[in-house]
VMD Tcl script that builds the backbone (N, CA, C; Angstrom):
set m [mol new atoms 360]
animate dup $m
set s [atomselect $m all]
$s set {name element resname resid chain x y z} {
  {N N UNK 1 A -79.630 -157.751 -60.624}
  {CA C UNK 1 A -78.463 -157.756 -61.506}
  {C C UNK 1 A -78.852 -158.200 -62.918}
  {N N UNK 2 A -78.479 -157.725 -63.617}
  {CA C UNK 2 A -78.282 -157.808 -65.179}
  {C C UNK 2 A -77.135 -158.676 -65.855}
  {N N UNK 3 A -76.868 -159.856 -66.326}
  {CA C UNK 3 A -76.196 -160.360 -67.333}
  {C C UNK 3 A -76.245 -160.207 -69.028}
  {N N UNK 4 A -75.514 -159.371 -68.879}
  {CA C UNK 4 A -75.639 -158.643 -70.848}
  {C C UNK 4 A -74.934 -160.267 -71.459}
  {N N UNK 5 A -75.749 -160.667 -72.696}
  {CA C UNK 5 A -74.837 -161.051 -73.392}
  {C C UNK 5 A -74.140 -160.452 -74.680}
  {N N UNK 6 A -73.035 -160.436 -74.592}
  {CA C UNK 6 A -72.205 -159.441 -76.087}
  {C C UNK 6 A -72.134 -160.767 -77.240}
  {N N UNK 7 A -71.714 -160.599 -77.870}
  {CA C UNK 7 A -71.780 -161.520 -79.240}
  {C C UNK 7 A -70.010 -160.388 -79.656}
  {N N UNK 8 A -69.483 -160.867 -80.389}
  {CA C UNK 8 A -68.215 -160.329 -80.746}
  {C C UNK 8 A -67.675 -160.924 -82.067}
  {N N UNK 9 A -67.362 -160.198 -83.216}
  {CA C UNK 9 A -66.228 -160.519 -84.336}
  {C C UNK 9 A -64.809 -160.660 -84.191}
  {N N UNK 10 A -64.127 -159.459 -83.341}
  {CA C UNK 10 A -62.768 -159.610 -83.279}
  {C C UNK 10 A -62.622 -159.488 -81.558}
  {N N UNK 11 A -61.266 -159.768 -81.363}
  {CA C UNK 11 A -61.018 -159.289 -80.028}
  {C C UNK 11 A -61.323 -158.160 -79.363}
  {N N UNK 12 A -60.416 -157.366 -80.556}
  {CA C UNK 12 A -60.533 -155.746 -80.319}
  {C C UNK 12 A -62.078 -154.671 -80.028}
  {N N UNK 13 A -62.874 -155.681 -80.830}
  {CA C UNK 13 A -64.259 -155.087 -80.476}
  {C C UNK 13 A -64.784 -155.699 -78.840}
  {N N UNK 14 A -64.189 -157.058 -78.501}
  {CA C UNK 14 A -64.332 -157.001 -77.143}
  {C C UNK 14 A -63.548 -156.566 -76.190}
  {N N UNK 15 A -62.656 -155.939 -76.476}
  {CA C UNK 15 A -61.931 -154.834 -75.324}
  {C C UNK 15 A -62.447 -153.702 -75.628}
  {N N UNK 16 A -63.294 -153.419 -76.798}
  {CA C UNK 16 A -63.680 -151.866 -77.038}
  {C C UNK 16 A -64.835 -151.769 -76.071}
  {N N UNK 17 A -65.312 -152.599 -76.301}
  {CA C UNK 17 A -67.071 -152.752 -75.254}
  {C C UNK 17 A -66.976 -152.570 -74.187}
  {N N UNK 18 A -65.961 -153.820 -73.855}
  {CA C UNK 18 A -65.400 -153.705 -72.118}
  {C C UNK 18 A -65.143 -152.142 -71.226}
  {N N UNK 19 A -64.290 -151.982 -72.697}
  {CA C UNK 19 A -63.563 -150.430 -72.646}
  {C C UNK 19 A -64.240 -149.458 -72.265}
  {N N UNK 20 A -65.550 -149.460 -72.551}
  {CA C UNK 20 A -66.740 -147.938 -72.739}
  {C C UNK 20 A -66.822 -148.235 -71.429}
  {N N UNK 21 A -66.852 -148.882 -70.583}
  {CA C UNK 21 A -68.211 -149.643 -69.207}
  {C C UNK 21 A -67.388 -149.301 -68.267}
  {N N UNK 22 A -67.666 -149.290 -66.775}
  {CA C UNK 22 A -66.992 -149.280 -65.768}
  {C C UNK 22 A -66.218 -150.715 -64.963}
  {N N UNK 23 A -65.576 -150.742 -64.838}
  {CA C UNK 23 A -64.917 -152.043 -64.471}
  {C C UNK 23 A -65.706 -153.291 -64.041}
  {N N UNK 24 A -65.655 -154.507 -64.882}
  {CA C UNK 24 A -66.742 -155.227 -64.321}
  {C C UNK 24 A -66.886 -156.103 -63.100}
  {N N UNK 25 A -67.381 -156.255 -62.269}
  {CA C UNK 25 A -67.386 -157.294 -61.152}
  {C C UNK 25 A -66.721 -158.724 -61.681}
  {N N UNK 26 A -67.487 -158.715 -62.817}
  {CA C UNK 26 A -67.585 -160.280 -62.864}
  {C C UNK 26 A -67.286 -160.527 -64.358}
  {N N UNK 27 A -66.709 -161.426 -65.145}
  {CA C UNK 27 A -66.201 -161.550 -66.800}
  {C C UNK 27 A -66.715 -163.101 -67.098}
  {N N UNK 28 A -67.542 -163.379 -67.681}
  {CA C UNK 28 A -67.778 -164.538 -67.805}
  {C C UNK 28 A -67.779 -164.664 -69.483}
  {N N UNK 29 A -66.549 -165.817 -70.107}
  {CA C UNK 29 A -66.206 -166.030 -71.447}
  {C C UNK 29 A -66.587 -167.298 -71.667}
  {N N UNK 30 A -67.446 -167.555 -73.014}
  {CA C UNK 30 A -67.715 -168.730 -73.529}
  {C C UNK 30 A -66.584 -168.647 -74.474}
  {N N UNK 31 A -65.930 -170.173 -74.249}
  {CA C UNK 31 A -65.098 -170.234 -76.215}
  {C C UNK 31 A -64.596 -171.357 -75.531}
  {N N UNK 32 A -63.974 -172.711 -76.808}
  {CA C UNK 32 A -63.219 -173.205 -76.535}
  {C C UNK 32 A -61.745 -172.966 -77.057}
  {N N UNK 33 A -61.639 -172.114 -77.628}
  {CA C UNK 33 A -59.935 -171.374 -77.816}
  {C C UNK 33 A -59.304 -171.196 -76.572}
  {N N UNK 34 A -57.982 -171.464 -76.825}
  {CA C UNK 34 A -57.436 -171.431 -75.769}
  {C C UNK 34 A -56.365 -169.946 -76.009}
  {N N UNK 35 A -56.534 -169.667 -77.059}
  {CA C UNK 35 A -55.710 -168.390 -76.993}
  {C C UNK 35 A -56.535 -167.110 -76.925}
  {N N UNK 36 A -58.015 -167.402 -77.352}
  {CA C UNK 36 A -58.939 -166.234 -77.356}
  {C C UNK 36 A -58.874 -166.153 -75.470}
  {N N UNK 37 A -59.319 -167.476 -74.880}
  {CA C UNK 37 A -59.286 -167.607 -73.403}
  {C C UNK 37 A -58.212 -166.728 -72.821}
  {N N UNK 38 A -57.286 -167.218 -72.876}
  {CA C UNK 38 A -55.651 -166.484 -72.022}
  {C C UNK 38 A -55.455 -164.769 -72.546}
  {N N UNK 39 A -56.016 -164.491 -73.694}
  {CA C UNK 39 A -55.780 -163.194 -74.086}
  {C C UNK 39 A -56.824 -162.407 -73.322}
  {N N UNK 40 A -57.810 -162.794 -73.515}
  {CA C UNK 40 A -59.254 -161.845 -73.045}
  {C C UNK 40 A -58.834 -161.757 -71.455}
  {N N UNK 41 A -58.791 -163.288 -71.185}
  {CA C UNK 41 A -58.632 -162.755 -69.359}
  {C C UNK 41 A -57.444 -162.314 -69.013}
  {N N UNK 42 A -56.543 -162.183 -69.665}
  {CA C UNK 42 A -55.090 -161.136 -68.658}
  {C C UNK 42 A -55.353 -159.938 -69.619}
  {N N UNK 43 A -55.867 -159.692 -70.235}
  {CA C UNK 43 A -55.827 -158.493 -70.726}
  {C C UNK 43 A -56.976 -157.125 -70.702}
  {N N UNK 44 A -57.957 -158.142 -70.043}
  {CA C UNK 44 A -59.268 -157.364 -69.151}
  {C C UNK 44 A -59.009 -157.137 -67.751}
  {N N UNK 45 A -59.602 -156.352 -67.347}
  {CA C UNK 45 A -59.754 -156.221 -66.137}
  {C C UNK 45 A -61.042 -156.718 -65.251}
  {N N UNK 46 A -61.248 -157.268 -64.362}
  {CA C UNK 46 A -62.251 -157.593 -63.823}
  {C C UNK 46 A -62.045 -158.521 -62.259}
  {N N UNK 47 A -62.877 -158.805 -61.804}
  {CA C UNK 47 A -62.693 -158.976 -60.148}
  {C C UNK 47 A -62.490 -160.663 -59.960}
  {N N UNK 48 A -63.793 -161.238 -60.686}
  {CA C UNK 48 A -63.464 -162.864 -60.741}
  {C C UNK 48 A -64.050 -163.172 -61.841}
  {N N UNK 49 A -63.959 -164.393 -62.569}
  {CA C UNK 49 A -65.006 -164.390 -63.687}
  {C C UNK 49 A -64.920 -165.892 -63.720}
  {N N UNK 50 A -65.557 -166.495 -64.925}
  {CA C UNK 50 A -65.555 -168.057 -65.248}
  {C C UNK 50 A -64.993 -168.414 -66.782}
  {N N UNK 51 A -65.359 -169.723 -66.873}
  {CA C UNK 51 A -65.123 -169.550 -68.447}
  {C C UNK 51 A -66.023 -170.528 -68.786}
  {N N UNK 52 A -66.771 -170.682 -69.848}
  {CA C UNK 52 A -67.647 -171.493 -70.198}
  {C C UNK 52 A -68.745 -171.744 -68.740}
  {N N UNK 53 A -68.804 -171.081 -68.238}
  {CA C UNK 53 A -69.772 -170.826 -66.773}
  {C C UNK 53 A -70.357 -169.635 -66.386}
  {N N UNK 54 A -71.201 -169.519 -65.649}
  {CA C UNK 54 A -71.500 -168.059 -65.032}
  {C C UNK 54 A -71.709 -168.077 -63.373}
  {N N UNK 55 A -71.125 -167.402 -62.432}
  {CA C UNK 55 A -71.252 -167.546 -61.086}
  {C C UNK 55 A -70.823 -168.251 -60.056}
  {N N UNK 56 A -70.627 -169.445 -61.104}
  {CA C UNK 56 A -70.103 -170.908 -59.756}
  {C C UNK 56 A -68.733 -170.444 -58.959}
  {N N UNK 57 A -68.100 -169.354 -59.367}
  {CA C UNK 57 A -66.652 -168.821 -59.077}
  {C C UNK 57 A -67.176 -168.357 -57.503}
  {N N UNK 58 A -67.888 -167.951 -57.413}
  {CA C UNK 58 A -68.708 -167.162 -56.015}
  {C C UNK 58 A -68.994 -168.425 -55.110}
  {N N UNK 59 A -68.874 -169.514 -55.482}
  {CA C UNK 59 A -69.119 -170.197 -54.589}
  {C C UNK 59 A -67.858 -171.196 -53.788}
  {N N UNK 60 A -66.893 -171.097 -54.454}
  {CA C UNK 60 A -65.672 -171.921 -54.134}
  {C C UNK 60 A -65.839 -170.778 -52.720}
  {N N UNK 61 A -65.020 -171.569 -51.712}
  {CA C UNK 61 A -64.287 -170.921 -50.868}
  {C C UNK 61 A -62.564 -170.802 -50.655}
  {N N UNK 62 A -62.517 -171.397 -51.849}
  {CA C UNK 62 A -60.592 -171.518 -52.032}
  {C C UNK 62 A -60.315 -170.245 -52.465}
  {N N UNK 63 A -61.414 -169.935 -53.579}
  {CA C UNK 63 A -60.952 -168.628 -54.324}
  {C C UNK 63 A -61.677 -167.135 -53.936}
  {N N UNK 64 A -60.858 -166.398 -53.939}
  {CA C UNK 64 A -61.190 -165.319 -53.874}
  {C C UNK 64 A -61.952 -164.659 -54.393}
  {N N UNK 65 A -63.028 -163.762 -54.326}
  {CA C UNK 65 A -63.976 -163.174 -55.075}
  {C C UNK 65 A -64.366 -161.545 -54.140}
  {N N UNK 66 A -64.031 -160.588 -55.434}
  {CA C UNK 66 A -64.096 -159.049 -55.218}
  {C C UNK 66 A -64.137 -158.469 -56.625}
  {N N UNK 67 A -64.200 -157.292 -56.243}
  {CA C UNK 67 A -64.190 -156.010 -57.412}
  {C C UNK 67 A -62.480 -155.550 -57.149}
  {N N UNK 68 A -62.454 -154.786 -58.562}
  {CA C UNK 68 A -61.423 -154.048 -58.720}
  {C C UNK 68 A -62.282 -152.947 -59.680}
  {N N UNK 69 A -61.349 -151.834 -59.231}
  {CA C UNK 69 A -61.831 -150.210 -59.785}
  {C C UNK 69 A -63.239 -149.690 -59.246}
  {N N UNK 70 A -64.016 -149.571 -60.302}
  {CA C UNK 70 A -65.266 -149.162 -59.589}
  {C C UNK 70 A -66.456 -150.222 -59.368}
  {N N UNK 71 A -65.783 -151.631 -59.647}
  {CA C UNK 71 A -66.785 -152.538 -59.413}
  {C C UNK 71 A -66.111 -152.947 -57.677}
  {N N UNK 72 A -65.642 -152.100 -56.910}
  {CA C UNK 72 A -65.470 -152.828 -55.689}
  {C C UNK 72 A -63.862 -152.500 -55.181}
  {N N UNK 73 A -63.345 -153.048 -54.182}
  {CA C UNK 73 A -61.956 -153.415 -53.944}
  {C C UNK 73 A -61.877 -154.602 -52.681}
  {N N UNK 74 A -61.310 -155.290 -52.620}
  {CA C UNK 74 A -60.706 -155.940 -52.199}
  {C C UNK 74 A -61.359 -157.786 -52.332}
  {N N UNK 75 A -61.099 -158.702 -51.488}
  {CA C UNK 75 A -61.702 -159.873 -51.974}
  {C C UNK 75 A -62.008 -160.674 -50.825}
  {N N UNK 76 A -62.900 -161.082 -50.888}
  {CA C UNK 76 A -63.645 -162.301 -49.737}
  {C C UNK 76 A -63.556 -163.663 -49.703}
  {N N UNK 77 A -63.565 -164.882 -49.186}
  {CA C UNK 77 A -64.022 -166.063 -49.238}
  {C C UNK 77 A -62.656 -166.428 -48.115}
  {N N UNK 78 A -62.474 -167.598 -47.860}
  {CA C UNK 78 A -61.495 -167.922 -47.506}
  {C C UNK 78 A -60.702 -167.112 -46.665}
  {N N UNK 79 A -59.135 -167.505 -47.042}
  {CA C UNK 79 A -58.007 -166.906 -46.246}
  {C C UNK 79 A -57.947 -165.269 -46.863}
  {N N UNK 80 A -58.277 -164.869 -48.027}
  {CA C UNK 80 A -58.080 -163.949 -48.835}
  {C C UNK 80 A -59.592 -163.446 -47.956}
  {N N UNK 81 A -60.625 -163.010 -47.966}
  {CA C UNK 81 A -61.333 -162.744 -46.397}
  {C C UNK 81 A -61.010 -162.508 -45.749}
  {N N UNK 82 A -60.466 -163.632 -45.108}
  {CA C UNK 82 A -59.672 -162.982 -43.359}
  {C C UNK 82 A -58.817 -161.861 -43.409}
  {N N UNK 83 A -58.005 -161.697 -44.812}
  {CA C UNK 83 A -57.129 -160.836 -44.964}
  {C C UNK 83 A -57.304 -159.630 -45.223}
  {N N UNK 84 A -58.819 -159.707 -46.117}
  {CA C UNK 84 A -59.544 -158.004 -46.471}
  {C C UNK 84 A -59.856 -157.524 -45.155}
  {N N UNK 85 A -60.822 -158.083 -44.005}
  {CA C UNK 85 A -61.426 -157.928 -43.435}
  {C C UNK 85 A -60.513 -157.504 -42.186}
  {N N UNK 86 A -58.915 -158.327 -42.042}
  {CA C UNK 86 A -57.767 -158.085 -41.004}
  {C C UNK 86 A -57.347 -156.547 -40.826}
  {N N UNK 87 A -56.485 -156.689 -39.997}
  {CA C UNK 87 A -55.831 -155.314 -39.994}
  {C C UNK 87 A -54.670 -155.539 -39.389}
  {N N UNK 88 A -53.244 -155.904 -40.187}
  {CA C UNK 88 A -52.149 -156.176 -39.708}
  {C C UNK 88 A -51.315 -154.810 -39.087}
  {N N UNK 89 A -51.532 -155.196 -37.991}
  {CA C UNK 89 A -50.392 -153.812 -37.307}
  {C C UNK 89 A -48.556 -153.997 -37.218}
  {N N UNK 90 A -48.128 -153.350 -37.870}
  {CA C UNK 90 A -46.477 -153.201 -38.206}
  {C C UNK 90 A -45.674 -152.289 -36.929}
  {N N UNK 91 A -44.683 -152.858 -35.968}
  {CA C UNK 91 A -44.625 -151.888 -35.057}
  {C C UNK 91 A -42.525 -152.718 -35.136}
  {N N UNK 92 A -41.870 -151.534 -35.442}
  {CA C UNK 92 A -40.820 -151.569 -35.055}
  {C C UNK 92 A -40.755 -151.151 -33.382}
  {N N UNK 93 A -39.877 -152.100 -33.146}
  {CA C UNK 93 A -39.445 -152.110 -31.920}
  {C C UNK 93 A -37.456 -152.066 -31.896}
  {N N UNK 94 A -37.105 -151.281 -31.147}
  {CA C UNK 94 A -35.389 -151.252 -31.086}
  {C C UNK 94 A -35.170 -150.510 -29.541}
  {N N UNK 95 A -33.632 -151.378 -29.740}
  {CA C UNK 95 A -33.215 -150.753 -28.207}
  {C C UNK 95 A -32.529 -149.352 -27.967}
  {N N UNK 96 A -32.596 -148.603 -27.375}
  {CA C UNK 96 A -31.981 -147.621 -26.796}
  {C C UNK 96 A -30.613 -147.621 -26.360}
  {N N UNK 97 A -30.164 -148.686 -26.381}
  {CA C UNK 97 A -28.741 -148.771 -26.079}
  {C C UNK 97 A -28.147 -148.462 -27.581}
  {N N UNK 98 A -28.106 -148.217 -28.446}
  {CA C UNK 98 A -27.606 -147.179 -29.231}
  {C C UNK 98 A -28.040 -146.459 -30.187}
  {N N UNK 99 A -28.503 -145.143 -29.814}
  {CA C UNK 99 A -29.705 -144.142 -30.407}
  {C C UNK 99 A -28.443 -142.942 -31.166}
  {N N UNK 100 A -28.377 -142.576 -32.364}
  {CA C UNK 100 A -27.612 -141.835 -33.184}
  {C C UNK 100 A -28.050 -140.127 -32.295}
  {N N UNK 101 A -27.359 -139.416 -31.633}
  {CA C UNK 101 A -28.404 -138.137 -31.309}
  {C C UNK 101 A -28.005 -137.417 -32.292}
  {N N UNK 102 A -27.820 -137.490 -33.937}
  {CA C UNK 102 A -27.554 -136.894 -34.917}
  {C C UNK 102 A -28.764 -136.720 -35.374}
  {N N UNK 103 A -30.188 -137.779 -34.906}
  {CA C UNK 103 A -30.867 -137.757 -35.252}
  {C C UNK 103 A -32.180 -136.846 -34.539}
  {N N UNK 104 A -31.920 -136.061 -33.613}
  {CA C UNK 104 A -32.711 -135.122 -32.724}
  {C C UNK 104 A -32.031 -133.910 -33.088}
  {N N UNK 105 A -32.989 -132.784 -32.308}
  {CA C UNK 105 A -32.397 -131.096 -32.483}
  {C C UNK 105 A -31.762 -130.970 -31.149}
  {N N UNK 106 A -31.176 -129.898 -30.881}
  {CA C UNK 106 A -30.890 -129.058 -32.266}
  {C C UNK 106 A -29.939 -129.930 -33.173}
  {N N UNK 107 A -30.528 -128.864 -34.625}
  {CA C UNK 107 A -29.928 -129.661 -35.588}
  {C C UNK 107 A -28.171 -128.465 -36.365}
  {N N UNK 108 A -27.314 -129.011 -36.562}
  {CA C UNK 108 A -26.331 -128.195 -36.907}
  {C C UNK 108 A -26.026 -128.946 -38.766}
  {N N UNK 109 A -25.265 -128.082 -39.165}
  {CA C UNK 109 A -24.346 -128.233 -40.658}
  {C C UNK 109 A -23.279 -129.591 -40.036}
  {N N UNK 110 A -22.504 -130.078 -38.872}
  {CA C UNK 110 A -22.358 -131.347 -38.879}
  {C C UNK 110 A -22.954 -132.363 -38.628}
  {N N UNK 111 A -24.838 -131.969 -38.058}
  {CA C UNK 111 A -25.238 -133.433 -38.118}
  {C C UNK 111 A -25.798 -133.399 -39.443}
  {N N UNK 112 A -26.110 -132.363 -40.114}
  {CA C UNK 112 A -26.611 -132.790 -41.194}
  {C C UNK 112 A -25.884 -133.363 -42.089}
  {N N UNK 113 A -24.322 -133.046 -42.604}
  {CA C UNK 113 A -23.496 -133.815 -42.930}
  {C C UNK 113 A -23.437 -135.095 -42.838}
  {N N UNK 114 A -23.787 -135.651 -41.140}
  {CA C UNK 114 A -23.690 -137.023 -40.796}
  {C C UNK 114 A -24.618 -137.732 -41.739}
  {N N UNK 115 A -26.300 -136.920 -40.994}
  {CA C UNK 115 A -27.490 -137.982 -41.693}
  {C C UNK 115 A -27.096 -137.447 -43.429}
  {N N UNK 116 A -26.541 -137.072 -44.102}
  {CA C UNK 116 A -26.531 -137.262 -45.305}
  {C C UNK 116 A -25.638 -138.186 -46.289}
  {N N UNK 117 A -24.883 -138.450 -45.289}
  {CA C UNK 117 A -23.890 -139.882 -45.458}
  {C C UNK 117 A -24.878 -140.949 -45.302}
  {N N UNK 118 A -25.157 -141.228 -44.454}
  {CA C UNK 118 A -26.432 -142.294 -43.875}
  {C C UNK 118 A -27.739 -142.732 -44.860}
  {N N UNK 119 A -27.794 -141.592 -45.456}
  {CA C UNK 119 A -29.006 -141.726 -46.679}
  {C C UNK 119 A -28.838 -141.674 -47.826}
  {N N UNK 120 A -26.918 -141.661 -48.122}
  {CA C UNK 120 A -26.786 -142.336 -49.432}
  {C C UNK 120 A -27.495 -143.710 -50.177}
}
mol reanalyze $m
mol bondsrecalc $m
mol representation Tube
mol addrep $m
């Protein structure tokens, strides 16, 4: 892996840079501004990053760490882990003791009437 360092005049030239590249894994910002800080990171895109650091973010296990776009998808460590890695199955369940048969064929011009009340 490669760590570029950019050097920058305005903001705009660091969203232009960002801009050319493919989504980055990782955003790591030196500054002590606190408005250069809050602007750059909600207004970039990127997976995890630091600030005045490089990497130590990869090591928490509280926080999450992944790609977004073409640096990756989804995120590891922790509970956010268990959750990439899960596979929650969704299963409606209902009783048969009262089934609409408006909703089976054959189908006529009054059930369709019905289900079109229904899906207002």
């Amino acid at each position: 892996p490669i760590l570029p360092v950019l050097t920058f005049k305005t903001l705009e030239h660091v969203e232009n840079i960002v801009g050319l590249n493919p989504t980055p894994l990782a955003f790591y910002l030196f500054s002590t501004d606190k408005k250069i800080i809050k602007y750059l990171t909600n207004s970039i895109a990127f997976g995890g990053g630091c600030v005045n650091d490089t990497i130590v973010h990869i090591a928490s296990s509280k926080m999450p760490f992944g790609g977004v776009g073409t640096s990756g998808m989804g995120s590891y460590h922790g509970a956010k882990g268990f959750e990439t890695f899960s596979h929650f199955k969704s299963i409606l369940k209902k009783s048969n003791a009262l089934d609409l048969p408006v909703r089976y064929q054959p189908y006529s011009k009054s059930k369709e009437k019905i289900a079109r009340k229904f899906m207002k």
